[in-house]
C-alpha positions in Angstrom: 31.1 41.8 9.8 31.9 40.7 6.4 30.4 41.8 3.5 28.2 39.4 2.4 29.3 36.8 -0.5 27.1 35.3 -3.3 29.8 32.5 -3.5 29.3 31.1 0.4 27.6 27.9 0.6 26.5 25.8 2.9 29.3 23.4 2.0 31.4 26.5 2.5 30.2 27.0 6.2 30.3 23.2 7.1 33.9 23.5 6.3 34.8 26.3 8.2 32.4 24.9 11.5 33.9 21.4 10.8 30.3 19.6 10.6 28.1 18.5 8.0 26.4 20.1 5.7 23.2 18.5 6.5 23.8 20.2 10.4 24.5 23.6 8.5 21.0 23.2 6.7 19.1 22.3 10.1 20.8 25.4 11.9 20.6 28.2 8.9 16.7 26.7 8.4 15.9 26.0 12.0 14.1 23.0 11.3 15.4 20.7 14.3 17.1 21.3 17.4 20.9 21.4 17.4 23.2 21.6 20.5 24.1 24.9 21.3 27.7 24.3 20.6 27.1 23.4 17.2 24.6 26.5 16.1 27.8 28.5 17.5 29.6 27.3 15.3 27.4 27.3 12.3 26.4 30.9 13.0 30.1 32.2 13.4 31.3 30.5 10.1 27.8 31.6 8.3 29.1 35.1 9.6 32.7 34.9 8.6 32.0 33.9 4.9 29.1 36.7 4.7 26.0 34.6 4.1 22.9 35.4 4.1 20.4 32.9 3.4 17.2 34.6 1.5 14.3 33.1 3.2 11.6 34.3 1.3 12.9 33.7 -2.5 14.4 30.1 -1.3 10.9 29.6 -0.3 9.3 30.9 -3.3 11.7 28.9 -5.5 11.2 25.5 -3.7 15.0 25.6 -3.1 16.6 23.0 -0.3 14.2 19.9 0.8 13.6 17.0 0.3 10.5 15.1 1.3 10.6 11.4 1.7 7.3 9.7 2.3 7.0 6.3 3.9 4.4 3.8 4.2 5.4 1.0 6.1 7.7 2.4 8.6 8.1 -1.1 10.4 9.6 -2.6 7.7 13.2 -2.5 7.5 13.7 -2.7 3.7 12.6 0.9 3.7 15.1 2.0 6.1 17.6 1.9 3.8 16.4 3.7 1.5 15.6 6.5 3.2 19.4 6.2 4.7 20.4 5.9 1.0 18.5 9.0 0.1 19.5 11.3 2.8 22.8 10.6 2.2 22.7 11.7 -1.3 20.5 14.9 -0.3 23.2 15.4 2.3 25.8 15.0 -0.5 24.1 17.9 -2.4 23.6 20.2 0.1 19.7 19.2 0.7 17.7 19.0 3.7 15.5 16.0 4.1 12.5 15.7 6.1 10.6 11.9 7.0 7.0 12.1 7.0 5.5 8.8 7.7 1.7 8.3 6.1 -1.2 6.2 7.1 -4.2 4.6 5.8 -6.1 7.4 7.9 -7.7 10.0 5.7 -7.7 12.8 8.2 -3.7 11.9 8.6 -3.2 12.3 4.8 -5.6 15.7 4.7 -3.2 17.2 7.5 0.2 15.1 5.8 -0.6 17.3 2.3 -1.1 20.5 4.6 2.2 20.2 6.1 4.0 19.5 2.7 2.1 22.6 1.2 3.6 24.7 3.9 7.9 23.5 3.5 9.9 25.1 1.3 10.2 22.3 -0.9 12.0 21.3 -3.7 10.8 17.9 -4.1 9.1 14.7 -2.6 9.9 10.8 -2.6 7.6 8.5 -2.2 8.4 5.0 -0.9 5.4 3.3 -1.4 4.5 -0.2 0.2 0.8 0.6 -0.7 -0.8 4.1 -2.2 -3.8 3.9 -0.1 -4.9 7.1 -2.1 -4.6 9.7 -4.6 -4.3 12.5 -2.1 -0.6 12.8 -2.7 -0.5 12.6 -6.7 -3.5 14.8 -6.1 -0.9 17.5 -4.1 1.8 16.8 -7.3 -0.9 18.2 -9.8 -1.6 21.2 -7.7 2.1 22.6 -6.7 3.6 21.1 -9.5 6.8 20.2 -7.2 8.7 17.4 -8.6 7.6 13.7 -7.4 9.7 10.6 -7.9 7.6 7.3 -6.5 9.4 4.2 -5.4 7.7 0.5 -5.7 4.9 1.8 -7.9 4.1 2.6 -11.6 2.1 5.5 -11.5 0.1 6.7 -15.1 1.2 10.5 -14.9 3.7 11.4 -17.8 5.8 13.9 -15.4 6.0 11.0 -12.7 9.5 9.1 -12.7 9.0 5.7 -11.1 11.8 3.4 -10.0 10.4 0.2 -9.7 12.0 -3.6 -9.3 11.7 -6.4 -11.7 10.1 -8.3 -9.1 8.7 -10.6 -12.0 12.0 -12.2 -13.2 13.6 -12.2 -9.5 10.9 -14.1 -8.7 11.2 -16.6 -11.5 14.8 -17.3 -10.9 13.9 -17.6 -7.1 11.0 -20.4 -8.2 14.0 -22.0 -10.7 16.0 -22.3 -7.7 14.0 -24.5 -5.7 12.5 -26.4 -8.7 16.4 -27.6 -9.4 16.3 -28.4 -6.0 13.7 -31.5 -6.6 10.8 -28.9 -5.4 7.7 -29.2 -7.4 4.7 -28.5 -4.7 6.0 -24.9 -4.0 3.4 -21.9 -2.3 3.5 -18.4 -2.0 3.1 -16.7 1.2 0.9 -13.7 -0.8 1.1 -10.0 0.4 -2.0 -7.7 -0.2 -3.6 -9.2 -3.4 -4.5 -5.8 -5.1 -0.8 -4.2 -4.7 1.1 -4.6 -7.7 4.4 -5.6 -6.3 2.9 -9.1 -4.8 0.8 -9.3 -8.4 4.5 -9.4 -9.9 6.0 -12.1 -7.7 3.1 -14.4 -7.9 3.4 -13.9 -11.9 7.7 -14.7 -12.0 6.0 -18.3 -9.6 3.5 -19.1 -11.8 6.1 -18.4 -15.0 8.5 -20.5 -13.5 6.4 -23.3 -12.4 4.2 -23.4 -15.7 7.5 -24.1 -18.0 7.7 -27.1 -16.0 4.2 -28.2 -16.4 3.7 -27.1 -13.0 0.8 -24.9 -11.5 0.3 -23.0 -8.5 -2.4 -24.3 -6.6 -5.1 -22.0 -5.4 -4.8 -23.5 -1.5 -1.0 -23.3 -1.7 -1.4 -19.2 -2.0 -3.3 -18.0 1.2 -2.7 -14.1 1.2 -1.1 -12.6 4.7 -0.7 -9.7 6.2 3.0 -8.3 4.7 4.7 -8.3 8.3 6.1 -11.4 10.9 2.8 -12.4 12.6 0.9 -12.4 8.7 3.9 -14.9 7.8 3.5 -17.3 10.9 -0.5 -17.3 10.5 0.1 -17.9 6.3 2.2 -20.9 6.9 0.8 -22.2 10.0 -2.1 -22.8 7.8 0.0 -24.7 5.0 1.0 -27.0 7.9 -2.3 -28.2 8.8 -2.7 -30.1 5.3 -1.4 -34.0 5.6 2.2 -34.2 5.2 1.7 -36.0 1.6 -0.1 -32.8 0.6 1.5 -29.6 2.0 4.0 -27.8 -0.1 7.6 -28.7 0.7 9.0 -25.0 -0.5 7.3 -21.6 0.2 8.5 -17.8 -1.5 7.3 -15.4 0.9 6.3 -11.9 0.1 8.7 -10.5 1.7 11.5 -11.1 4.6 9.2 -10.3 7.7 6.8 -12.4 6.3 9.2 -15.6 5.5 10.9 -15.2 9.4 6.9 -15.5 10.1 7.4 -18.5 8.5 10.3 -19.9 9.6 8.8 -19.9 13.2 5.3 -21.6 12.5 7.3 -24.1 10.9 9.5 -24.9 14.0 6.7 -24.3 16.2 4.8 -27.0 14.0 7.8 -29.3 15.2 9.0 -29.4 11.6 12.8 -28.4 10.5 13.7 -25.4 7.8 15.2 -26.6 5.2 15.2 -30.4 6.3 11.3 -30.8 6.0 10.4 -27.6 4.3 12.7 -24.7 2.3 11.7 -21.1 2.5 13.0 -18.3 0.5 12.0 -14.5 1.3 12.2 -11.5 -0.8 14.0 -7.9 -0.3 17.3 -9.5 1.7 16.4 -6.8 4.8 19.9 -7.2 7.8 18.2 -10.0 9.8 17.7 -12.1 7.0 21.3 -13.1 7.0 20.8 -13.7 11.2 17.4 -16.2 11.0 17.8 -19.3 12.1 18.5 -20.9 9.2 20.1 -18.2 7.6 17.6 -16.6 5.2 18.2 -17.3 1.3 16.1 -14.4 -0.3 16.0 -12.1 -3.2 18.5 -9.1 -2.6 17.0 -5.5 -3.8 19.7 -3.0 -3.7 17.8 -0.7 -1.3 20.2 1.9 -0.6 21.0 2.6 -4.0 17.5 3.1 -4.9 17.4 5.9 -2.2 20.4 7.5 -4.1 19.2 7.3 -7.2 15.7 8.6 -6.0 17.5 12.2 -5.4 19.4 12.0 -7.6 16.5 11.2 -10.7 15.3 14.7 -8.1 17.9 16.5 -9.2 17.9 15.9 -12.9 14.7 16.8 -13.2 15.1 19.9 -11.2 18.0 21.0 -13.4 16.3 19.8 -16.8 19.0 17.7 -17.2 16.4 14.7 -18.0 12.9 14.6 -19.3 10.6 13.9 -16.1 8.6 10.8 -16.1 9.4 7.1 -17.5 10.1 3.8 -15.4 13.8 3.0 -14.4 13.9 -0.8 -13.7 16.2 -1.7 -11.0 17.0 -5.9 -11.1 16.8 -7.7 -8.1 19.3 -10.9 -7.0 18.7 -14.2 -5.8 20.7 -14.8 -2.1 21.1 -18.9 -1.6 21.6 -18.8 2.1 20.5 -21.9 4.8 17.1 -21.6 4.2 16.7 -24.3 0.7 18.0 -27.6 0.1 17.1 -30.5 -2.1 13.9 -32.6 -1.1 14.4 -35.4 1.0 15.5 -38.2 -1.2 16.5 -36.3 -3.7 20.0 -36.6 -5.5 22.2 -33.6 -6.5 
């Protein structure tokens, strides 16, 4: 056997066993099962080189993963930033784990456990809704450093990266108002969660430097997923055709394909008889039938920068904290047209 070498690492054994570096990680750490083939190989280059992975100080220093906390695990749009993010953690030699948390207290007790027991050297959390403090809660205690996604959160060592959901919003509103569109709704997510509180302000912005208002009955809230969507607009459809909006903004995607199937199961036409626009651009948007115009958020690039804003704080090569404000982009697909009668 070799003598060991300071200078292996594990980008050094990936190499020599011709996998990644993220396999290297799982096989040196033995935190998921690997073929056998593969941990043969891993082992024998690990061997070769003369590493020696020091368990106990990579422990003690928080040295190697990466946490990524997710609270909506059905919704796509936070797929790819957790595929954005492990690919930069795989890029920098970093294990990532997904842990998926729930409204249930005695899940988020046993979540905070488990975090307090990995070796780690940072968490990202993707947060739809922060149901509670229990996490910022396990930040102040082990000190480890926290980047939060979707959210502002009033700690000074917190970075945040959050979307300018406001403006997107407004330009999305602007869109359909140059489209003849002036009784326009908002298929509302939760009403306390910040991110929906932006999008209705960008409407109301929009609609207000027209002289415009958005009414009270053309903002029912719904639940932030397909079936929320089809029960929010089904309930638009039931006013008298003279009096029901002719555009809606949805919360989100999910919600807004909710939509688009109340509306044809109302007999009605999208965009013909009534133009929808949704909000995060998620892969099916581009396949609904009409194709989905929406608000694009670049979602895996959020992921990268997540780690990466990680890193930098890890190395003091930034000052922890602060808001990074990522802008969002307007998609004109299918979905909008002009009203009926309308010249343009």
């Amino acid at each position: 056997m070799n003598k060991p070498s300071q200078r292996a690492t594990l980008a050094d054994i990936a190499e020599r066993a011709g996998v990644s570096a993220s396999s290297v990680s799982r096989v040196l750490n033995n935190k998921m099962p690997m073929s056998d083939h593969v941990r043969a190989q891993v082992l024998a280059a690990a061997e070769s080189l003369g590493y020696e992975p020091k368990r106990r100080e990579a422990r003690e220093a928080n040295v190697g993963v990466i946490a990524l906390i997710i609270t909506e695990t059905v919704n796509p749009y936070f797929h790819e930033i957790v595929q954005g993010a492990q690919d930069e953690a795989e890029r920098t030699n970093l294990f990532s784990v997904v842990v998926n948390s729930t409204p249930n207290e005695e899940h988020k007790h046993i979540m905070v456990q488990t975090l307090s027991a990995l070796p780690l050297c940072g968490v990202i959390l993707c947060a739809g809704q922060l149901a509670s403090d229990s996490l910022i809660d396990f930040y102040e205690q082990s000190r480890v450093p926290l980047v939060v996604i979707n959210r502002r959160v009033a700690r000074a060592n917190v970075p945040c990266i959050v979307i300018d959901y406001e403006n997107a919003l407004l330009r999305a509103t602007q869109h359909l108002l140059s489209l003849g569109h002036t009784r326009i709704a908002y298929l509302a997510g939760p009403s306390a969660v910040e991110t929906s509180q932006l999008r209705r302000r960008g409407i109301e912005l929009a609609l207000a430097a027209q002289g415009l208002s958005l009414h009270p009955e053309f903002c029912p809230a719904s639940l932030p997923n397909v079936t929320g969507g089809f029960q929010a607009m089904s309930n638009l459809l039931h006013l008298a055709e003279a009096e029901r909006p002719t555009a809606v903004i949805a919360y989100n995607d999910l919600v807004a394909i909710g939509a688009l199937n109340a509306v044809r199961a109302a007999g009605l036409r999208v965009p013909e008889d009534i133009s929808v626009i949704g909000c995060d651009d998620i892969p099916m948007a581009t396949y609904t039938n009409p194709p989905l115009t929406t608000v694009s958020i670049p979602k895996y690039q959020i992921g990268k920068l997540a780690v990466q804003t990680l890193c930098q704080v890890r190395a003091k090569q930034a000052a922890p904290g602060g808001y990074t404000q990522i802008e969002g982009s307007l998609i004109v697909r299918d979905s909008t047209a002009a009203v009926v009668g309308t010249v343009k």
